[in-house]
Each structure stands twice: as structure tokens, then as C-alpha cells.
N, C-alpha and C positions, 0 to 999 in steps of 0.2 A: 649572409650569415654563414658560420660554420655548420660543415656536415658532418659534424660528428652527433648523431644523435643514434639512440638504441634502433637495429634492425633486427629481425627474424627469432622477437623474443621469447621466451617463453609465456604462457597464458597467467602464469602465476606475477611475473616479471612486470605484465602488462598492466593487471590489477593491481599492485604496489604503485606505479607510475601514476596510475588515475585515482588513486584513494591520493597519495600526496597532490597532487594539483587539484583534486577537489576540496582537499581542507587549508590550501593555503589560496584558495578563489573563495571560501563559503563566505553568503550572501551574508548582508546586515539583516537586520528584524524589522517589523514594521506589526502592529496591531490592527488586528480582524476583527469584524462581529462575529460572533460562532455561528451565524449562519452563510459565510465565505471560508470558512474554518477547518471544511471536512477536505481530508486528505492532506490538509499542510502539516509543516513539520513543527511543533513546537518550539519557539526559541528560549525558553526559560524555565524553571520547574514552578508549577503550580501548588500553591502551599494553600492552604483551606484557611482560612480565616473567621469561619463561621462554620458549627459543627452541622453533622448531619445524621439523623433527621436534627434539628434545629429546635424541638421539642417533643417531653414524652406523648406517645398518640398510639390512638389504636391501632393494632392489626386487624382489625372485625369490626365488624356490625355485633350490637350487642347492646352487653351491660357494663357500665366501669363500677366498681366496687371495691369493697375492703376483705382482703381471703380471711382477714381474723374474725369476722363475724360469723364464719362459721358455715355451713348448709342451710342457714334459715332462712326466711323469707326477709325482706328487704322492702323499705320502704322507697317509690318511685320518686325521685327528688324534683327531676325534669328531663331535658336533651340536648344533647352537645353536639351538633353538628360541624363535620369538617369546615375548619374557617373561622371566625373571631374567636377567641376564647374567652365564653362568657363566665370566664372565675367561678366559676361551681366549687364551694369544698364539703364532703363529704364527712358527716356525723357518724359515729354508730351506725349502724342497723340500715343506714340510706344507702341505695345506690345511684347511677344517669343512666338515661339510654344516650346512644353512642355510636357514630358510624366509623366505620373506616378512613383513618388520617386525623381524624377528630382529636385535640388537645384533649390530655389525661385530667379530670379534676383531682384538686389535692388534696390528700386523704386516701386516693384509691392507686392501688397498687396491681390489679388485677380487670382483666375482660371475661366475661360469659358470655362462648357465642349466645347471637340470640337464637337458634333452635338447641341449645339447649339448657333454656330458662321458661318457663310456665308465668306467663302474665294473669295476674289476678287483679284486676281493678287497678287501684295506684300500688300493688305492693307487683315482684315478682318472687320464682319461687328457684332457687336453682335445683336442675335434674340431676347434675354430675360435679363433684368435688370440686371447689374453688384453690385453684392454686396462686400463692401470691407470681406476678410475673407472666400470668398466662397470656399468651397474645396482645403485650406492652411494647413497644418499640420504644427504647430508650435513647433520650438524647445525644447523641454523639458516640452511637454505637457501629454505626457502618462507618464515620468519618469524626475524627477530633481536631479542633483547633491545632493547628501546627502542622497535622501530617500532611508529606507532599503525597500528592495523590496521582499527581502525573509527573513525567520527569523531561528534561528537555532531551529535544533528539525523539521524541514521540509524534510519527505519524497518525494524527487523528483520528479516530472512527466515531461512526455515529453513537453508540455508547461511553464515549469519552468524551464527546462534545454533551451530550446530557446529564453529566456528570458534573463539567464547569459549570452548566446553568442551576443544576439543583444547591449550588454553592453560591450562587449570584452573579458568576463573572459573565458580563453583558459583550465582552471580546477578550479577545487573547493574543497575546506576544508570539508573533511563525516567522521563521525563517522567510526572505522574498522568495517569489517562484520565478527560476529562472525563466527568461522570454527565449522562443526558438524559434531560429528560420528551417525551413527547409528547401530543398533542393535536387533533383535530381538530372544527370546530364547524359547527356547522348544525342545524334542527331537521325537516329530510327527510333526514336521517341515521341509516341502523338497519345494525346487527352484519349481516354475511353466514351466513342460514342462518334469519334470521326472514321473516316476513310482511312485502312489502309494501303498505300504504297507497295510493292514488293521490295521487302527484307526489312520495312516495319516491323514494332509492336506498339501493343499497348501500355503505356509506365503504371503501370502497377504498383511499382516502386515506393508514388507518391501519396497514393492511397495508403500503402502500409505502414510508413514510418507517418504519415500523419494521425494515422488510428491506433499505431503504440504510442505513442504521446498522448493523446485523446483518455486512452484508457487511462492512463497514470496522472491524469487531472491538467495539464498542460493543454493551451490552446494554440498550437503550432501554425504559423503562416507561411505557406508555402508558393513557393514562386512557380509561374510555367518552364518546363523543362526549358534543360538550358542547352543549346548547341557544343559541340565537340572543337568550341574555337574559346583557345587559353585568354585571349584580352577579353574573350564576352565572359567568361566563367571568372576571370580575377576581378574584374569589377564587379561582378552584379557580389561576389562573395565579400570584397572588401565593402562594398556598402552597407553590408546586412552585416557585418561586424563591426560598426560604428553605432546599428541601431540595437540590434541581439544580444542576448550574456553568451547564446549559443548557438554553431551553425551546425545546420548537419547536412551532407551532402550522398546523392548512393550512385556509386559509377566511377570510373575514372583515376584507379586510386591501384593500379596495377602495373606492368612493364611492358606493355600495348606504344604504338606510337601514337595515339588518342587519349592516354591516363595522363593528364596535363599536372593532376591533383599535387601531387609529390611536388614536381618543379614550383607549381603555386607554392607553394606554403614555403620553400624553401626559400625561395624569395621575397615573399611577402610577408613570412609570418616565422612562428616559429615549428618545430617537430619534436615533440614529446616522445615517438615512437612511430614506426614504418616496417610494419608484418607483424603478425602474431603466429604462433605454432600451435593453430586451432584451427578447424574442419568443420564445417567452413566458415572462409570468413576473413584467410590469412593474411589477405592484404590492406588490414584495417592501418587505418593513418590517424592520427592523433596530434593534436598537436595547437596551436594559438596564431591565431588572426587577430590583428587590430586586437582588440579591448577582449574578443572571445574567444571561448574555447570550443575550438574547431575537432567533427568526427568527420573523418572520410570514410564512409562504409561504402563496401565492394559493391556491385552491379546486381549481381545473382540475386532475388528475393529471399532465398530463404540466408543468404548469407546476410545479409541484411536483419532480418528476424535476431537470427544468431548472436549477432556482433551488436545488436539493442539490446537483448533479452540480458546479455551477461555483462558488458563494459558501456556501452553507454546510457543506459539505467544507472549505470553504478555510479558514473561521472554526476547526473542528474540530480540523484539520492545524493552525493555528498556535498555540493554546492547546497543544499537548502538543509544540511545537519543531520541529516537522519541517522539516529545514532545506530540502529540495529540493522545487521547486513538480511537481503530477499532470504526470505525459506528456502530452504534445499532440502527437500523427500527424500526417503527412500524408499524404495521400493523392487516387487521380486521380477523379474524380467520373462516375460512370458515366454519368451523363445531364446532361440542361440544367438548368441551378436559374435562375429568373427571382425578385427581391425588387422589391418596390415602396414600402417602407415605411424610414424611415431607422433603426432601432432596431438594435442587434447580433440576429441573430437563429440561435438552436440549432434547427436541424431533426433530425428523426432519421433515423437512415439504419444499412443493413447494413454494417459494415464487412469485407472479404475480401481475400486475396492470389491474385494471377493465377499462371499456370504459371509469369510468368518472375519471381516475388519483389515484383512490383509490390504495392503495398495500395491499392487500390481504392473508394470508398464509394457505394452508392446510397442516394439519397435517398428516402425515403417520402415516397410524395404526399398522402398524409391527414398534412396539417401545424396542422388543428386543436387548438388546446390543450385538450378533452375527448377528442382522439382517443386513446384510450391501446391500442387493437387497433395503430397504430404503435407505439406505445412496444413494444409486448412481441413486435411482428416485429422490431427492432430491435438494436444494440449496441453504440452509439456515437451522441453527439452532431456533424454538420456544422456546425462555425461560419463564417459568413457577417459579412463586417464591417458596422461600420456605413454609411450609407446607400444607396440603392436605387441597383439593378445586377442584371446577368447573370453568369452563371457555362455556361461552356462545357462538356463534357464533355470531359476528358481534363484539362483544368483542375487543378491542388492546390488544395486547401482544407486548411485545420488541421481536427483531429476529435478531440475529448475521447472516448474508450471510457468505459463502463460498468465500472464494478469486476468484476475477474472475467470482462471480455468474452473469447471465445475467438474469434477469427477465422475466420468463414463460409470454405468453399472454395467 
């Protein structure tokens, strides 16, 4: 294949590359139960077909009655309990007793909670002003026949999946979830838990990118590291690109005489892009194997983090539709950040809210891309634009969070 493809581009440059190959790759649709549901991406808009609530009913335990009869007492007619609607309709002067959810009978227009109604035998008495409307939930007043209520390109949540169900929908229409290998390579690479060698370590690596998938709902299959030998890293990759939508691989993807990554793909695959002008991370590779779309993230852990947290999420998210881009915070920078370098660059940093609602981030000073004891005091990305500059304290910065980050106090 030809080498002409983009080098040393910019972060914005890279993100246009991966939003276009994710929407000319995005997956077909397939229908879920809603209870496989949570966290997929919608593939159709959901239109209501049936209003909600589905009938007038109470908001209270009570009385249902007629407000035009006035402050009198009320003849006890019977009781309408959440569930069949035993067609109660209401005379003059009658009221129901009545629970919460419970079908409206017809004739009554109004609830009296029940502590504030006085029981006298079969009549009751009310204590305070009957208003017509008080405590009625009207039929197809949270939801009407027609409206879309969700829209496609909506990542699920568990309030949104009990939403379909209060409407009837037993499944729903999501985008597939892409399938992913992973991989990492190097030959001072051993499983945590074995012996090591001198000038070993631990791959860590494979832990990480399998538990950012993890988080983000994907069930990622990861192979045992792979040696620093180009026929054994192109095959075991060209195979998992025949089975995967996606491979991800961390290591090897640099201008080392061991970074095989590049020449692989050059030959076997295609290259969507090779460098980013981002810190860290810069030697991210991109590009298509076989049938899949291939990330080469760099060696270093937190670079790895980095270059998932911002572009290959994003690649992820757009294979399965998701129509709205991750949240990006702001917030005031608890200290001074000085850059010298012109690259976008992600530091990591605690992100917190102050007493008065403020969100706040500190930066970790071990800004090393091996330093990963920051990544894991951490939770949240600072981004810092491109070229070199100062950044004040009390200053905004944008801050990509961590999946699942929960805000320090």
C-alpha cells in the first residue's frame, strides 16, 4: 500500500479522522430486551404509542370525590384499590376511598388526602377545601400518544430503560456493540503474580485497557502478551481481525527497532493516521486490519489512559451511533500549570467540588507518561491547549473525567 497517509497531526485533525471512519463503519441494529439494554446506544427514536400514566388515577391514599359538592360530608360509596377498575361512578353527595395509582371513578374530579378527611361511619367529612384537580394524575399528562420520548443516538440509562417499560416496550432497537481484542506486546512482559527476570515488569497494560472497556460495557478478550517478534504480532493480530470489529493493541507503535506496529499495518492493513500532537500519547497509530478498525496505543500506562480516554472511546461511541459527544467540565485549577511544549497536552488531576458548588481540579505533579501512581490518585483528565503557556490558579480549564469518576470533596 501507499504511505501516504496523515503523520504528526494535529489532536483536533485526529478527532475529524476517527468521527469520519466511525460513521462510515457504524454498526447495524439488532433488538434487546431492556434488560440487555442498559448502556446501548439506541438505534431508532422511540415514539409512545400508548399515553402515560395510561389512566386518570390517584396521587394519594384518600378520597375521590366531586369538589362541586362543596365542604359537606359525603356519602362512603365503596373502595378502589390500585388495580382492576371496578367502574365506580359517582352521584351527588358520594364519594371512594382510594389508594395511590388507583383508577379515578367517573364523576370525581378530585382527591382528599385521607388525614385530611374525618371518617364518620359510611359518610366522610372533609377538614380543608376540596379543590377540583387536587392530587389527580391525568391521563397522558407526563407522556402523549405520539411523542418521541427518547431519540436515537441515546445511550441508555437505567431511568430511560424504565421509561420504555412504563410504555410497554418488552425490547428495543441499539445499535451492535462492537466486539474487541486486545493485546499488548513486548518481550519484559510477564502476567502479575509470576517471577520477575531482571529488566522485567509487570503488563499492567493489559489490566488497564481491559478495565476501560469494562467500565464502558464492553467485554474485551485479551490475548497473553505478545513477543517483540513481527511474524508472531502479525498473525496473532491478522487473526483477531477476521474474528473482532476491533483490535486494540499498547506498545510497539514508536521509532524503536522493536515498534514493528507501523510496518504491520503498512503492510497488512491500512493507516488512517501515525502521531498525534498530544502529551502523552504522540505515537498513537490508527488505522484498519482485515475487516477491523485497528488502535495502536503507545507502551507507557498513562499514555495508554490518555489516548482511550479521548480517541479511542470516541472511535467506540461512534461505531454504535451515539449521537452526543463525552462531557467535558470545567472547572478552576487549584494551582499554577506551566507548559513548555506546543502539543494538546492531558495531565491528570483530582477533580472536586468546593463548599460553594464550585468544581475545582488539581493537577498531579508527577506528569510523567510511566507515572501511573498519578493516574490512580487521580480522576479526570486537565486539558491544556495547544502550544506552550501558563495556566493561573483559579483559572478554567475543560477536564475530560474518568468513566465512573465520583467527585473528591
Amino acid at each position: 500500500m501507499t504511505d501516504a497517509f496523515p503523520t504528526r497531526i494535529s489532536f483536533a485533525e485526529a478527532r475529524d479522522i476517527v468521527a469520519r471512519v466511525a460513521a462510515a463503519h457504524r454498526h447495524g441494529s439488532e433488538r434487546v430486551p431492556l434488560a440487555r439494554a442498559l448502556r446501548r446506544v439506541l438505534a431508532e427514536d422511540l415514539v409512545a404509542t400508548t399515553p402515560l400514566p395510561g389512566f386518570d388515577n390517584s396521587a394519594m391514599d384518600g378520597f375521590a370525590l366531586r369538589s362541586e359538592d362543596g365542604s359537606g360530608a359525603r356519602h362512603l360509596l365503596g373502595e378502589q384499590f390500585a388495580g382492576p377498575d371496578q367502574s365506580f361512578a359517582l352521584e351527588p353527595g358520594q364519594c371512594l376511598r382510594i389508594t395511590t395509582g388507583a383508577p379515578l371513578p367517573a364523576g370525581a374530579d378530585a382527591v382528599l388526602m385521607k388525614e385530611n378527611a374525618r371518617v364518620e361511619g359510611e359518610s366522610i367529612l372533609p377538614l380543608q377545601a376540596v379543590v377540583a384537580g387536587a392530587h389527580v394524575r391525568r391521563r397522558g399528562e407526563d407522556v402523549a400518544v405520539g411523542d418521541c420520548v427518547l431519540k436515537a443516538g441515546t445511550a441508555l440509562n437505567a431511568s430511560q430503560l424504565a421509561l420504555a417499560a412504563a410504555l410497554g416496550q418488552h425490547d428495543l432497537s441499539v445499535y451492535r456493540k462492537p466486539t474487541v481484542a486486545v493485546f499488548t506486546t513486548g518481550d519484559e512482559l510477564r502476567a502479575p503474580g509470576q517471577a520477575l527476570a531482571p529488566g522485567e515488569i509487570y503488563d499492567s497494560n493489559r489490566v488497564l485497557l481491559k478495565s476501560l472497556l469494562t467500565e464502558e460495557g464492553f467485554e474485551p478478550v485479551a490475548w497473553p502478551a505478545l513477543p517483540d517478534d513481527p511474524a508472531k504480532i502479525a498473525g496473532a493480530l491478522r487473526d483477531a481481525a477476521f474474528s473482532f470489529d476491533v483490535v486494540i493493541s499498547c506498545g510497539g507503535v514508536s521509532v524503536g527497532e522493536k515498534d514493528h506496529l507501523p510496518d504491520i499495518l503498512r503492510e497488512h492493513g491500512q493507516i488512517h493516521f501515525w502521531k498525534v500532537m498530544m502529551r502523552p500519547g504522540m505515537p498513537l497509530l490508527f488505522g484498519k486490519l482485515g475487516g477491523a478498525q485497528f488502535f495502536g496505543l503507545p507502551g507507557n500506562p498513562v499514555s495508554v489512559l490518555a489516548t482511550f480516554l479521548t480517541l479511542g472511546r470516541q472511535m467506540l461511541d461512534g461505531l454504535q451511533g451515539l449521537a452526543e459527544p463525552r462531557p467535558v467540565l470545567r472547572a478552576r485549577l487549584s494551582g499554577d500549570v506551566v507548559k513548555s511544549h506546543d502539543r494538546r497536552e492531558f495531565l491528570r488531576g483530582l477533580l472536586s467540588c468546593d463548599d460553594h458548588g464550585q468544581l475545582q481540579v488539581q493537577a498531579n505533579p508527577a506528569d510523567g507518561s510511566h507515572r501511573l501512581r498519578a493516574a490512580g490518585q487521580s480522576n479526570a483528565l486537565i486539558v491544556l491547549s495547544e502550544g506552550a503557556g501558563s495556566w493561573q490558579a483559579g483559572e478554567i480549564v475543560d477536564v475530560l473525567p474518568y468513566a465512573g469518576f465520583a467527585v473528591a470533596r
